[in-house]
Structure formats: structure tokens, C-alpha cells
N, C-alpha and C positions, 0 to 999 in steps of 0.2 A: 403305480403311476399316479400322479398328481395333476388337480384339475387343468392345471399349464398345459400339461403333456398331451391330456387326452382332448383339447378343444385349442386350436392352434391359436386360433383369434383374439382367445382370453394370455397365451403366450405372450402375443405380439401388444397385446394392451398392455401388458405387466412391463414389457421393455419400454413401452414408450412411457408410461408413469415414471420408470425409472429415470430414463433420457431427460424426463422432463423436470425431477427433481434435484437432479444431476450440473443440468444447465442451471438454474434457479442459483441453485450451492457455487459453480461460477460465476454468476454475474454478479451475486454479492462481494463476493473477493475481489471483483475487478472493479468494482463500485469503490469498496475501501481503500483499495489499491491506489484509485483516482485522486480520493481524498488526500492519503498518506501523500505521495507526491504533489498536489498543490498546497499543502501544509510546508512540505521543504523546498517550494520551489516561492513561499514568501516570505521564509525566512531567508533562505539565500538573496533574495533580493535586498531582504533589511541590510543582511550583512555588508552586501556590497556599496549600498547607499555609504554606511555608516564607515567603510575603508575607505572611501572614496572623499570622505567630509573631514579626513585625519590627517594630521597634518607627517607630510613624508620625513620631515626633520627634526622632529621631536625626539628626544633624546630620551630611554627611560631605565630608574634606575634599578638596583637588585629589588629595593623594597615594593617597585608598583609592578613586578614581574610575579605570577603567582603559577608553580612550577602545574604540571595538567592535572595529577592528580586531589588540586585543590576543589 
């Protein structure tokens, strides 16, 4: 048996260190998480400014097209 086993109290400590390290390990990923999406949520706003500033009738030709892979 192991000290866990045999003192229940030191069991329940050891879960909630866990639980506690646990949560910690989530809140940083939701933290970066936060980041990551306001990163793409002001580039999409650039994006949109700048469709919006272009002109709808603009003509363009094979040479100013640059296929995705460029």
C-alpha cells in the first residue's frame, strides 16, 4: 500500500494538487486561445476594410493574378 492508500486525506490532497494543476494547464490554453482569435479577428477586420476600399470594377489582368500557391 502506498502513503495515498493508507491516509485518505493525503489521497484527497494529491487530487486536488492534481485538479489544481490541471485547471492551471486549461486556463493557459484558453488564454492563448483568446489571443489566437483576437489576432484573426483584426486581421479580418484589415481584410475587410481594405475589400471594402477596392474598387468593385477594376479589371485585373493574368499578370497581377498570382495563382495560391505563390
Amino acid at each position: 500500500m502506498t502513503a495515498a492508500e493508507d491516509d485518505p486525506l493525503e489521497g484527497v490532497q494529491s487530487k486536488i494538487a492534481y485538479l489544481e494543476r490541471a485547471v492551471a494547464e486549461l486556463s493557459d490554453g484558453v488564454f492563448r486561445q483568446h489571443q489566437d482569435i483576437q489576432s484573426i479577428e483584426t486581421q479580418l477586420k484589415a481584410i475587410k476594410e481594405r475589400m471594402a476600399g477596392a474598387p468593385l470594377d477594376e479589371v485585373r489582368t493574368l499578370e497581377q493574378e498570382r495563382p495560391p500557391h505563390y
